[in-house]
C-alpha positions as CSV (number, residue, x, y, z in Angstrom):
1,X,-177.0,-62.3,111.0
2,X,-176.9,-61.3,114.8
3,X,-178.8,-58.3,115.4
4,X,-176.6,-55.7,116.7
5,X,-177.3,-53.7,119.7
6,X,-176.5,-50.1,121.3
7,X,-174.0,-50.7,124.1
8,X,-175.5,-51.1,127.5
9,X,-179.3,-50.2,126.9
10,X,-180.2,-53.3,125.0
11,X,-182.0,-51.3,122.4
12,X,-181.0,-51.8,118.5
13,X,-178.3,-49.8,117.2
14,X,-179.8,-46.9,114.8
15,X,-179.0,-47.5,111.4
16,X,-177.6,-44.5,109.2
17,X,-180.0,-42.6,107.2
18,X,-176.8,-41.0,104.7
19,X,-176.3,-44.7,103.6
20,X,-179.3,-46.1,102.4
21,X,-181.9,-43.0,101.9
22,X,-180.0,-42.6,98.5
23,X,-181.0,-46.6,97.7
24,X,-184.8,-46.4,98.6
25,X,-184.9,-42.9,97.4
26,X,-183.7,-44.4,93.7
27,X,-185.7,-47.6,94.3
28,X,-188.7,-45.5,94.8
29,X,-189.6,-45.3,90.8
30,X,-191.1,-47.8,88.6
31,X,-189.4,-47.4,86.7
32,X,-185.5,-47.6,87.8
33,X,-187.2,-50.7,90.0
34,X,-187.9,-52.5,86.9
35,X,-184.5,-51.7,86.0
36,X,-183.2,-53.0,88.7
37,X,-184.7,-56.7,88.3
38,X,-183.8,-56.5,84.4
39,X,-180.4,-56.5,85.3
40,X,-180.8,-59.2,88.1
41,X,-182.3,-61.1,85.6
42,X,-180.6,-60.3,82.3
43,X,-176.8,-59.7,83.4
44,X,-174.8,-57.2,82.0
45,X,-176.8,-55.4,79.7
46,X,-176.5,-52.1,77.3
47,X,-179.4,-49.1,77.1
48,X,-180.9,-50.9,73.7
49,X,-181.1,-54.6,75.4
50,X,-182.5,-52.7,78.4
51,X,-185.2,-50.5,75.9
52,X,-186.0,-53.2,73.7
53,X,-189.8,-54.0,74.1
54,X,-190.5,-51.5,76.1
55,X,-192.1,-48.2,75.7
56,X,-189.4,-46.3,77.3
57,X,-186.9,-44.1,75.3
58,X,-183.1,-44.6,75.1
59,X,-182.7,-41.3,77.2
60,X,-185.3,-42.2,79.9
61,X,-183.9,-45.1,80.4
62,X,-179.8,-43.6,81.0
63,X,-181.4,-41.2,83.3
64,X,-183.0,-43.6,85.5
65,X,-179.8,-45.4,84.6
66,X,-177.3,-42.6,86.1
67,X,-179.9,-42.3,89.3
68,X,-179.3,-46.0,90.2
69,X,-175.2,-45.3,89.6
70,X,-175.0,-42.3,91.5
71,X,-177.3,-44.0,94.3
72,X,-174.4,-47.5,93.8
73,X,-176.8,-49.8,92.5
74,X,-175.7,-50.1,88.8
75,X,-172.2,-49.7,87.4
76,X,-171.3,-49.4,83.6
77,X,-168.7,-51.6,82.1
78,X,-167.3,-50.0,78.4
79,X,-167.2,-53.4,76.2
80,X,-165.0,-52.7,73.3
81,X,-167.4,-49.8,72.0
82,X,-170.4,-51.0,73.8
83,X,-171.2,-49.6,77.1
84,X,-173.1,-52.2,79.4
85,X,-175.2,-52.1,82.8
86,X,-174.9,-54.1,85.5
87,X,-176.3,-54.7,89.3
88,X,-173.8,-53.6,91.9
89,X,-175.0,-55.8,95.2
90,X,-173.1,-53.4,97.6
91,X,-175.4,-50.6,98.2
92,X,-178.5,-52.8,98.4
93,X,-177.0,-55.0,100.8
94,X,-176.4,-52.0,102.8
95,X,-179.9,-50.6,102.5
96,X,-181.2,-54.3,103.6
97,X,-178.5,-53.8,107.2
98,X,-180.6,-51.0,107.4
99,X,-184.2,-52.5,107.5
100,X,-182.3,-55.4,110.1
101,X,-181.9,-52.8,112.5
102,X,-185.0,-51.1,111.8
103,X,-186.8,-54.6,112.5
104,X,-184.7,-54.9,115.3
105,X,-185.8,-51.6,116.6
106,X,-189.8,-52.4,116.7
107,X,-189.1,-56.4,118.1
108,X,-187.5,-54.4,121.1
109,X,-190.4,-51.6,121.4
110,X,-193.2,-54.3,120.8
111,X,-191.1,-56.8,123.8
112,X,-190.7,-53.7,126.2
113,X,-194.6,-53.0,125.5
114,X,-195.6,-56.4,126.0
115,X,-193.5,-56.6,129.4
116,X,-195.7,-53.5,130.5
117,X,-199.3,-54.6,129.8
118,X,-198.0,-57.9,131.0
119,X,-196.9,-56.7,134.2
């Protein structure tokens, strides 16, 4: 993907905080992280799929769960009675634009300090 630049100074666009602060901000727990690859993993899967083995109570887990939905990571699907989790991709993919430009923004620092010492 073509790095994308601010118009005319050649430096990388900045990327915007209000998008992907609440991704890293729910990504930041060890929890909801773990429940982040569970699902990447596992598919679609309900609060007792998601607790068994674990030592992590039902209601732990929905509140981490409700974090990661209100942050678009997760989205619950009602199955007949049974509610299920799943990974939403959007938001992540987002938060990942974000670190792009970010990288962008120290390649273009580190060339225009290069160029100086360089002379």
């Amino acid at each position: 993907m073509p790095r994308r630049r601010a118009r005319g100074t050649g430096a990388p666009q900045r990327p915007a905080p209000e998008v992907s602060a609440p991704v890293f901000a729910a990504l930041g727990d060890e929890t909801r992280l773990w429940l982040i690859t569970a699902l990447c993993a596992g598919g679609s899967q309900s609060i007792a799929q998601l607790t068994a083995g674990t030592q992590i109570s039902r209601q732990a887990v929905t509140k981490h769960l409700r974090v990661l939905a209100e942050a678009g990571l997760v989205r619950d699907v009602k199955v007949g009675r049974e509610r299920l989790w799943e990974f939403a991709p959007g938001q992540l993919e987002e938060a990942r634009r974000s670190l792009d430009v970010i990288a962008a923004q120290w390649d273009y620092a580190l060339t225009r300090l290069k160029r100086a010492v360089e002379g």
